[in-house]
MDTraj code that builds the backbone (N, CA, C; nanometers):
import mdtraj as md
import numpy as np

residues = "UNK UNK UNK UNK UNK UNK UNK UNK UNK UNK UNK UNK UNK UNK UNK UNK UNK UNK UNK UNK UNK UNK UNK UNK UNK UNK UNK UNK UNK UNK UNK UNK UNK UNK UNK UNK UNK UNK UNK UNK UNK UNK UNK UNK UNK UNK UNK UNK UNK UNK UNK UNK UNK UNK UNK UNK UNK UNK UNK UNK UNK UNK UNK UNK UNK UNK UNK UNK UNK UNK UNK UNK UNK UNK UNK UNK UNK UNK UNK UNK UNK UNK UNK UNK UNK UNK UNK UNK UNK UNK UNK UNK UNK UNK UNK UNK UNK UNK UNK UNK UNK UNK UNK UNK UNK UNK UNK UNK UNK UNK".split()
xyz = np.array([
    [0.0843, -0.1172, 0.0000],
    [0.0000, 0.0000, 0.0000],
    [0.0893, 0.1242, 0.0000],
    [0.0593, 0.2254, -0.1045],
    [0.1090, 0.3208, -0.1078],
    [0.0962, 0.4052, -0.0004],
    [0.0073, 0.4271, 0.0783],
    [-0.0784, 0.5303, 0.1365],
    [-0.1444, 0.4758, 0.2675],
    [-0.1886, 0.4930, 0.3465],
    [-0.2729, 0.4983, 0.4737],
    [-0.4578, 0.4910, 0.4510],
    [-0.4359, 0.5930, 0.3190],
    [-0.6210, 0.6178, 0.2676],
    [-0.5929, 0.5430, 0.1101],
    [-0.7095, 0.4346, 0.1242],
    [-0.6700, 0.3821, 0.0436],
    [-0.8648, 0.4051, -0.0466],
    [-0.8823, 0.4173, -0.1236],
    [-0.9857, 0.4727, -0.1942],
    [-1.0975, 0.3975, -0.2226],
    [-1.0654, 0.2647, -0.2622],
    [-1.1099, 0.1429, -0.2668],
    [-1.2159, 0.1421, -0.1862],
    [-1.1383, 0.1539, -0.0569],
    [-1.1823, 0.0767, 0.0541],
    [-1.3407, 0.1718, 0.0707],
    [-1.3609, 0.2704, 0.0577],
    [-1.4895, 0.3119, 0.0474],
    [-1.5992, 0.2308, -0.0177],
    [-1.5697, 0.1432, -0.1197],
    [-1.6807, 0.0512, -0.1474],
    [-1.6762, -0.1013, -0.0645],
    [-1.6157, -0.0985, 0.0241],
    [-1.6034, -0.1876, 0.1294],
    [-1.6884, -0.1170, 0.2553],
    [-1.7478, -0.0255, 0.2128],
    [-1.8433, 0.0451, 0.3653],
    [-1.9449, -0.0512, 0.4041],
    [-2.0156, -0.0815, 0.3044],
    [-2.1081, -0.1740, 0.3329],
    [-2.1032, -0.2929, 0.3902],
    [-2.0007, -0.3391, 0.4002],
    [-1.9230, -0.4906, 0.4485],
    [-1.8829, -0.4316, 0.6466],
    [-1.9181, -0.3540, 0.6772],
    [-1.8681, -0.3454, 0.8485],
    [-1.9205, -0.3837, 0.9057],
    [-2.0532, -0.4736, 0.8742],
    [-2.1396, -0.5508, 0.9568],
    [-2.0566, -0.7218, 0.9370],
    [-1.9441, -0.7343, 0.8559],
    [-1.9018, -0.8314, 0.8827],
    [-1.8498, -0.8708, 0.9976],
    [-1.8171, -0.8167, 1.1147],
    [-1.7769, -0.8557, 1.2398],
    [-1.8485, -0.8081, 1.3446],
    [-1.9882, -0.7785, 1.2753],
    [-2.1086, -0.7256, 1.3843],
    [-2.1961, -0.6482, 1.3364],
    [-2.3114, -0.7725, 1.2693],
    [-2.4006, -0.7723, 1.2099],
    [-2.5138, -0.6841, 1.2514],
    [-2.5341, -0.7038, 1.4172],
    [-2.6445, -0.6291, 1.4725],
    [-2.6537, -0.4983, 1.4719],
    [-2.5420, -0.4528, 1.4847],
    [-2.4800, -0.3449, 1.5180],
    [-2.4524, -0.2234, 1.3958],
    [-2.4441, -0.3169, 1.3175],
    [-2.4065, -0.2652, 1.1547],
    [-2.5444, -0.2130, 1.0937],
    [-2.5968, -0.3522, 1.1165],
    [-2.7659, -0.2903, 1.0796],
    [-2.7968, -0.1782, 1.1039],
    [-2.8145, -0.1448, 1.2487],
    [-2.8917, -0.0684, 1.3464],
    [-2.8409, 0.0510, 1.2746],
    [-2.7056, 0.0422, 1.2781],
    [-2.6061, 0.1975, 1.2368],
    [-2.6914, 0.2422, 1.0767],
    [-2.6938, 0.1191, 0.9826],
    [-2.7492, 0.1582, 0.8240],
    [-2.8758, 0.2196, 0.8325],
    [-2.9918, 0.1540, 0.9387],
    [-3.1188, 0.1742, 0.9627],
    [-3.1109, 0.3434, 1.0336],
    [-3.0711, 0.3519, 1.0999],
    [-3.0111, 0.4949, 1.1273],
    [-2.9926, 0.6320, 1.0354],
    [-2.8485, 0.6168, 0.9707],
    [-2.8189, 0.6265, 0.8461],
    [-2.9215, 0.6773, 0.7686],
    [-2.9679, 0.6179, 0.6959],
    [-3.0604, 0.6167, 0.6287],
    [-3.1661, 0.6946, 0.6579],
    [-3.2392, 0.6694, 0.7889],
    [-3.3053, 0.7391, 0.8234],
    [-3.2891, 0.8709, 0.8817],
    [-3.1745, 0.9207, 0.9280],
    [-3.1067, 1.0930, 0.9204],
    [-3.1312, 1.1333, 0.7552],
    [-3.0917, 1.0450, 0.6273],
    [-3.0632, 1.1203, 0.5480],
    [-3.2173, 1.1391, 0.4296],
    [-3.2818, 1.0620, 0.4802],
    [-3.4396, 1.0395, 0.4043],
    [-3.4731, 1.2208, 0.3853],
    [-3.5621, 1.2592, 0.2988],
    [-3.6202, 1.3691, 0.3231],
    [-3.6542, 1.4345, 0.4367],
    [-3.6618, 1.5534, 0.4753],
    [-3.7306, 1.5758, 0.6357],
    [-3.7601, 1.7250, 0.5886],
    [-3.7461, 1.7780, 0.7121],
    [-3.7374, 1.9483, 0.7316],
    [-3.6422, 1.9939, 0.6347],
    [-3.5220, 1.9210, 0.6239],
    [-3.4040, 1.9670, 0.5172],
    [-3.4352, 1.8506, 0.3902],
    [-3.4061, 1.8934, 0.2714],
    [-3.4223, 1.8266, 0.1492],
    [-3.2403, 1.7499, 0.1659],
    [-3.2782, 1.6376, 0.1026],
    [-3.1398, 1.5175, 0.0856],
    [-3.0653, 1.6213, 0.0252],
    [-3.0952, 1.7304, -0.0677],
    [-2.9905, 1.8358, -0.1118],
    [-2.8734, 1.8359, -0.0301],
    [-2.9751, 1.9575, 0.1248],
    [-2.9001, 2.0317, 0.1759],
    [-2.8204, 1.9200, 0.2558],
    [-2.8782, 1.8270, 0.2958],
    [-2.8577, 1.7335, 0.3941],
    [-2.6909, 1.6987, 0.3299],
    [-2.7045, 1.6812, 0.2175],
    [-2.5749, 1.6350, 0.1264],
    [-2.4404, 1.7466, 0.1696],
    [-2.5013, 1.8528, 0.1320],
    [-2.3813, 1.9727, 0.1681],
    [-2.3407, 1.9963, 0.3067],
    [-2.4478, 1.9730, 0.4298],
    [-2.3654, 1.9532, 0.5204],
    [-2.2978, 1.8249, 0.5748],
    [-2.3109, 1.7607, 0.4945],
    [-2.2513, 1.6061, 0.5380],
    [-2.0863, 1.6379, 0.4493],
    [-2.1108, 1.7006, 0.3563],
    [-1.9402, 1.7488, 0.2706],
    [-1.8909, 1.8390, 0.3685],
    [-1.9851, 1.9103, 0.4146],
    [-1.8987, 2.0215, 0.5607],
    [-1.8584, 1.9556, 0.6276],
    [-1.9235, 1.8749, 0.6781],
    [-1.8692, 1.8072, 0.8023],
    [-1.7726, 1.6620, 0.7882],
    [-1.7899, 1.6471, 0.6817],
    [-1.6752, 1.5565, 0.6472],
    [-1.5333, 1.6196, 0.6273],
    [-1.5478, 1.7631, 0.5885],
    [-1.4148, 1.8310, 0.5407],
    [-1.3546, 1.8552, 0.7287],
    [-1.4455, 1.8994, 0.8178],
    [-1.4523, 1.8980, 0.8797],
    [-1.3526, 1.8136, 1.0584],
    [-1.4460, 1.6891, 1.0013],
    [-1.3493, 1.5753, 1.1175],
    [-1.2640, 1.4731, 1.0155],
    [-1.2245, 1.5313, 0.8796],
    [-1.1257, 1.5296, 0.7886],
    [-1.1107, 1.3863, 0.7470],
    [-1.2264, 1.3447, 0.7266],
    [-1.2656, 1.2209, 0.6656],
    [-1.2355, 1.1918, 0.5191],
    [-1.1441, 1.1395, 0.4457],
    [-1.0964, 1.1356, 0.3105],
    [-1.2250, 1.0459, 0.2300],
    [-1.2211, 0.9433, 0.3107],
    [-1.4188, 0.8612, 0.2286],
    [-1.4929, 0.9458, 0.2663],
    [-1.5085, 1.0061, 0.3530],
    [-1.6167, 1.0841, 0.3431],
    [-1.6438, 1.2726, 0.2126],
    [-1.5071, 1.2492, 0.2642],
    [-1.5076, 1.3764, 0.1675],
    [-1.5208, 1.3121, -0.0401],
    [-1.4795, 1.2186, -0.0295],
    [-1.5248, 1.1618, -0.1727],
    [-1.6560, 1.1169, -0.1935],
    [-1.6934, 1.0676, -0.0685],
    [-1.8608, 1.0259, -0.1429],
    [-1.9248, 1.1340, -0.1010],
    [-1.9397, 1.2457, -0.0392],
    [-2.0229, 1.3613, -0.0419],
    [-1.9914, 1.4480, -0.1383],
    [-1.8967, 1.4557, -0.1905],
    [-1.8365, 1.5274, -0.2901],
    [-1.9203, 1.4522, -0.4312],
    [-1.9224, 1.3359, -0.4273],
    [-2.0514, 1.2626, -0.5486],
    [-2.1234, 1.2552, -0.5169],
    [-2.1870, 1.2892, -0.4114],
    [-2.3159, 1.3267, -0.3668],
    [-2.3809, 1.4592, -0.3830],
    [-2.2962, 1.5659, -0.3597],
    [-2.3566, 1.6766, -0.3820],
    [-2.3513, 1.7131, -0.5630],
    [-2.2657, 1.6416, -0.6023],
    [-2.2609, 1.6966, -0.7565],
    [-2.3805, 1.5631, -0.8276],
    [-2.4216, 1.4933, -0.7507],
    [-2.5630, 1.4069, -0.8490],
    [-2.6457, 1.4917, -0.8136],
    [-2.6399, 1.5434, -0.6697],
    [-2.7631, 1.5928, -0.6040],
    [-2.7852, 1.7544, -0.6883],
    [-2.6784, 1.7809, -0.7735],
    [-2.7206, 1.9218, -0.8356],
    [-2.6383, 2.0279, -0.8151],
    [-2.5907, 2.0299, -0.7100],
    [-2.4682, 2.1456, -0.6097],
    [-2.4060, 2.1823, -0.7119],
    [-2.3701, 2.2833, -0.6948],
    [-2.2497, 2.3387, -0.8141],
    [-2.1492, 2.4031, -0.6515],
    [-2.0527, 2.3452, -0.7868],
    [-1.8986, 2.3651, -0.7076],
    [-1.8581, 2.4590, -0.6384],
    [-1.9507, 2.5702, -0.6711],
    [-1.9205, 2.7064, -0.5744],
    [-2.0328, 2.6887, -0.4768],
    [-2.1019, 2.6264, -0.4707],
    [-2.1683, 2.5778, -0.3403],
    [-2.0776, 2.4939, -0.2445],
    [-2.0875, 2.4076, -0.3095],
    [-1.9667, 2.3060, -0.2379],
    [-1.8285, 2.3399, -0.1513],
    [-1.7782, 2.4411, -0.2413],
    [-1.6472, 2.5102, -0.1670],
    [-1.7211, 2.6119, -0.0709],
    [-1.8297, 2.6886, -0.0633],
    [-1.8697, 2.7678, 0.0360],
    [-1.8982, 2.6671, 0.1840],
    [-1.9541, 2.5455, 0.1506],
    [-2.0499, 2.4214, 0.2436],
    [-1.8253, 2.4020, 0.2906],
    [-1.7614, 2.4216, 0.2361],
    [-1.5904, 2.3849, 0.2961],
    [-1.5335, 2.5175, 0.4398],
    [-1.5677, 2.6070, 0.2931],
    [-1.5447, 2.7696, 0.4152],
    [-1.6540, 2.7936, 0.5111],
    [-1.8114, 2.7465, 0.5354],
    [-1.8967, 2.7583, 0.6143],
    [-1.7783, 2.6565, 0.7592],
    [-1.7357, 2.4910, 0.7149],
    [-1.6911, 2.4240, 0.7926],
    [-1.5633, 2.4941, 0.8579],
    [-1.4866, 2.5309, 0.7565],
    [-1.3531, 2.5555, 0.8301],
    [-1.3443, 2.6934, 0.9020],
    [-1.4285, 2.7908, 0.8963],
    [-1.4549, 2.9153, 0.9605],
    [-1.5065, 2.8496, 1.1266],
    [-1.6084, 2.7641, 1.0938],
    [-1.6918, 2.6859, 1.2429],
    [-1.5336, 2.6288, 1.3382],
    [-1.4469, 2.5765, 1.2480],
    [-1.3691, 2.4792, 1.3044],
    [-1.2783, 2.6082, 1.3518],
    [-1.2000, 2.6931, 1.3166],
    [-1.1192, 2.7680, 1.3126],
    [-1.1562, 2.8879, 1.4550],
    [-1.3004, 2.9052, 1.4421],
    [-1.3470, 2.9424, 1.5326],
    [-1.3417, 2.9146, 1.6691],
    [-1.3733, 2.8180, 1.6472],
    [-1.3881, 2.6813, 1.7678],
    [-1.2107, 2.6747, 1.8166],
    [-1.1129, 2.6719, 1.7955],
    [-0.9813, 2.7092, 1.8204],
    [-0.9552, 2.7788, 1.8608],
    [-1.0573, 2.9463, 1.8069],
    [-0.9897, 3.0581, 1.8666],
    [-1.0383, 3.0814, 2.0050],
    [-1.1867, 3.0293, 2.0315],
    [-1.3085, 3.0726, 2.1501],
    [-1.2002, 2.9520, 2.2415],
    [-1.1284, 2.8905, 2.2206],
    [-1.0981, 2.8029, 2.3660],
    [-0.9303, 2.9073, 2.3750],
    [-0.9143, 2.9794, 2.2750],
    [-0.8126, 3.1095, 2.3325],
    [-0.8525, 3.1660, 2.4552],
    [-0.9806, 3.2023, 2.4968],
    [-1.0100, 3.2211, 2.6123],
    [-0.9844, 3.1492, 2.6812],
    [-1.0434, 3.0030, 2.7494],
    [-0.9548, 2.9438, 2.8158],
    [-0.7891, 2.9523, 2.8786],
    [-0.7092, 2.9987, 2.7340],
    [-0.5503, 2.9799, 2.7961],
    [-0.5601, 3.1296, 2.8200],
    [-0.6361, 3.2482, 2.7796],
    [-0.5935, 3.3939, 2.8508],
    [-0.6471, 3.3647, 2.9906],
    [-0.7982, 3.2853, 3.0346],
    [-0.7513, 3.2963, 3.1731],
    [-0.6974, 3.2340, 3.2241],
    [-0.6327, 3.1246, 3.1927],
    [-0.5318, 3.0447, 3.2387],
    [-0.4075, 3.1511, 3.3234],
    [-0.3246, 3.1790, 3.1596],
    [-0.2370, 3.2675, 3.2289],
    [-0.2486, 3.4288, 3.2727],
    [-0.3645, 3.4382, 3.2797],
    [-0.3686, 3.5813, 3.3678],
    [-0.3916, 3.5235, 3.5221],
    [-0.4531, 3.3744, 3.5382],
    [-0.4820, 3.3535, 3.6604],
    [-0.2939, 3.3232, 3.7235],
    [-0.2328, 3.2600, 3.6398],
    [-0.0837, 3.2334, 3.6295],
    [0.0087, 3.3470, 3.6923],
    [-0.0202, 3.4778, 3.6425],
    [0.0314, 3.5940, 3.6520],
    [0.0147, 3.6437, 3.8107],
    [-0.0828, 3.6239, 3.8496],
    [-0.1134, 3.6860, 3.9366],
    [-0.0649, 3.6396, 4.0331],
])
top = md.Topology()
chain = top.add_chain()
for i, resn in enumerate(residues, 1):
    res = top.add_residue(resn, chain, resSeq=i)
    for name in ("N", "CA", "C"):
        top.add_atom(name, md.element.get_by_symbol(name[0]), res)
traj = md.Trajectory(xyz[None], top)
């Protein structure tokens, strides 16, 4: 193996109920049922599943939402915004626990 992420292996998703069938189910039945129509159309549902895959930096995930949002219709400047919506959230989320270490070391200082 060249690599660590191997690409393939994304059509091997369906096979993780091979060492725990019950469990596998439950997760697909799940699945499935988050991504069915609801309040949000499978559209949008699609673009934040590419956010959030770019997100907790999922390489299968970022490939099959990435063919997901482009069957589902998305145009690519959607797609890269559904990236900068994620990485602004994430980047954020880094800076707000900056608080944390200022009172850390102002409590330090004192």
């Amino acid at each position: 193996m060249e690599n660590y992420y191997n690409p393939e292996d994304l059509k091997k998703f369906g096979k993780i109920g091979e060492f725990q069938k019950e469990l596998a189910d439950k997760f697909f039945d799940y699945y499935g049922a988050v991504f069915a129509e609801g309040a949000l159309t499978a559209r949008e549902k699609s673009l934040i599943a590419l956010a959030v895959a770019h997100a907790v930096q999922c390489p299968y995930c970022i490939d099959a939402y990435t063919t997901d949002t482009l069957e589902k219709g998305c145009l690519e400047a959607e797609m890269m915004e559904a990236v900068h919506v994620s990485a602004a959230i994430r980047g954020g989320a880094s800076l707000v626990h900056g608080v944390q270490m200022m009172n850390k070391a102002k409590e330090l200082s004192m």
